[in-house]
C-alpha positions in Angstrom: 158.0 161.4 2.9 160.2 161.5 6.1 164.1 162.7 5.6 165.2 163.7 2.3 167.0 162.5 -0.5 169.7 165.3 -0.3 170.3 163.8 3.3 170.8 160.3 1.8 173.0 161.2 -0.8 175.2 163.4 1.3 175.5 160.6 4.0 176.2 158.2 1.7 178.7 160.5 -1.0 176.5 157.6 -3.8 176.6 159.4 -7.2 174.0 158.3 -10.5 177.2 156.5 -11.7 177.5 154.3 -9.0 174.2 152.4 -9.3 173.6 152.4 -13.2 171.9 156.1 -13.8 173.5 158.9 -15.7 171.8 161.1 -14.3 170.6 163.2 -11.0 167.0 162.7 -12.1 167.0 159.5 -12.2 169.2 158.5 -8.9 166.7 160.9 -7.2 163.6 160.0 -8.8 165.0 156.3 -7.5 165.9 157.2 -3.5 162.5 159.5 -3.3 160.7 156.0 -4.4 162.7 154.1 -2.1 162.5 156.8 0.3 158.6 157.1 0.3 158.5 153.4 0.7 160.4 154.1 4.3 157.8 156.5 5.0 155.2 154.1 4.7 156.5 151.1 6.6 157.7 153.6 9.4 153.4 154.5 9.5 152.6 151.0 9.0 155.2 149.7 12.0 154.1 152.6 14.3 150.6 153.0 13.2 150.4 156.4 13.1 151.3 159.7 10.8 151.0 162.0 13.9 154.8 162.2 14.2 154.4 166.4 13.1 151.8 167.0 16.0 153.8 165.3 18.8 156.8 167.2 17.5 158.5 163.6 16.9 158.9 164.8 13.2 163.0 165.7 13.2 163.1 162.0 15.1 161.6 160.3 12.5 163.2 162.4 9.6 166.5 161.6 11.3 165.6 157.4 11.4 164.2 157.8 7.6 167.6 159.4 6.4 169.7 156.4 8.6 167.6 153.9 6.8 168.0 155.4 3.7 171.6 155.5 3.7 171.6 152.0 4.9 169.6 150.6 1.8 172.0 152.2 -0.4 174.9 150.7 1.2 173.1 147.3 0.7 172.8 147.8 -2.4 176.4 149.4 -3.2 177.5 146.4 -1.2 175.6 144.0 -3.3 176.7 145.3 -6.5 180.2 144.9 -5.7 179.8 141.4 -4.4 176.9 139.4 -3.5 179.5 137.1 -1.7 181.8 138.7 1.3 185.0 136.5 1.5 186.2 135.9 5.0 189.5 133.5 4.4 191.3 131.7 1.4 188.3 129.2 2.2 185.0 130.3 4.0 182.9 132.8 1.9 179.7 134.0 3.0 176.5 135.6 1.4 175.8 139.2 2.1 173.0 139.0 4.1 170.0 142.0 3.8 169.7 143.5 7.3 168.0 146.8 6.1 167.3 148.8 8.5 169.4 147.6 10.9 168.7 146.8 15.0 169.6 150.2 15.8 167.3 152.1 13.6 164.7 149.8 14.6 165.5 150.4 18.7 164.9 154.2 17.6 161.9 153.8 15.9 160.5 151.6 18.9 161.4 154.6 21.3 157.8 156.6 19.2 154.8 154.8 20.9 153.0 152.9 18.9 149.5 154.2 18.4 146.8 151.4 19.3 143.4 151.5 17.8 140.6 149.1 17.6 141.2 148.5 14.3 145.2 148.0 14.4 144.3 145.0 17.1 141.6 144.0 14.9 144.2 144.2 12.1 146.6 142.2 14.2 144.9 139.3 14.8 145.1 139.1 18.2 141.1 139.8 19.0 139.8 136.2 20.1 136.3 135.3 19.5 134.1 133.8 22.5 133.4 130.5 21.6 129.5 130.9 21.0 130.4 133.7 18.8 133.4 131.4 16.7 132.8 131.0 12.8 133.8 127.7 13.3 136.8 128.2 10.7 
């Protein structure tokens, strides 16, 4: 897991009340599942787990924390009102933007480890026509 759930919970001030839990446990137990699935789609997008050895780990702690934070605000957000009224007239949906453009511009700033397998993974390895399935 990348960040922490103390990190989250100080950024964000949330407390077990606020989302439905009565207890610590549980609102912990709940942001270190939510926090472990940021861990894997921060490997998955960059393709690595080398962030330790390239000394990239406080980076990557730092993005995990920010995207934390920002799916609990979501969520706060969304349990308050799915619908954000603009005038006496307009309303408009609250849209789900988790993680955000700027957490994402960070995350792209960690290279992207390539592998044969990624591409392969990708779908961007062409065939040569003799060697097409034909499907």
């Amino acid at each position: 897991m990348y960040g922490s759930v103390a990190n989250v919970r100080t950024i964000t001030s949330i407390r077990p009340s606020d989302v439905g839990f009565s207890t610590d446990d549980e609102l912990n137990a709940w942001l270190t599942l939510k926090m472990d699935e940021i861990a894997q789609s921060i490997e998955r997008d960059r393709n690595r787990t080398d962030f330790a050895a390239n000394n990239w780990n406080l980076i990557i702690d730092g993005i995990a924390d920010r995207w934390g934070a920002s799916f609990v605000r979501f969520v706060m957000a969304n349990r308050d009102s799915p619908i954000v009224r603009v005038d006496e007239f307009n309303v408009e949906m609250l849209e789900e933007n988790v993680p955000g453009e700027a957490i994402w511009e960070d995350l792209r700033r960690i290279p992207r480890l390539i592998s044969k397998r990624f591409v392969f993974e990708s779908g961007v390895v062409k065939a040569s026509p003799e060697k097409a399935t034909g499907f």
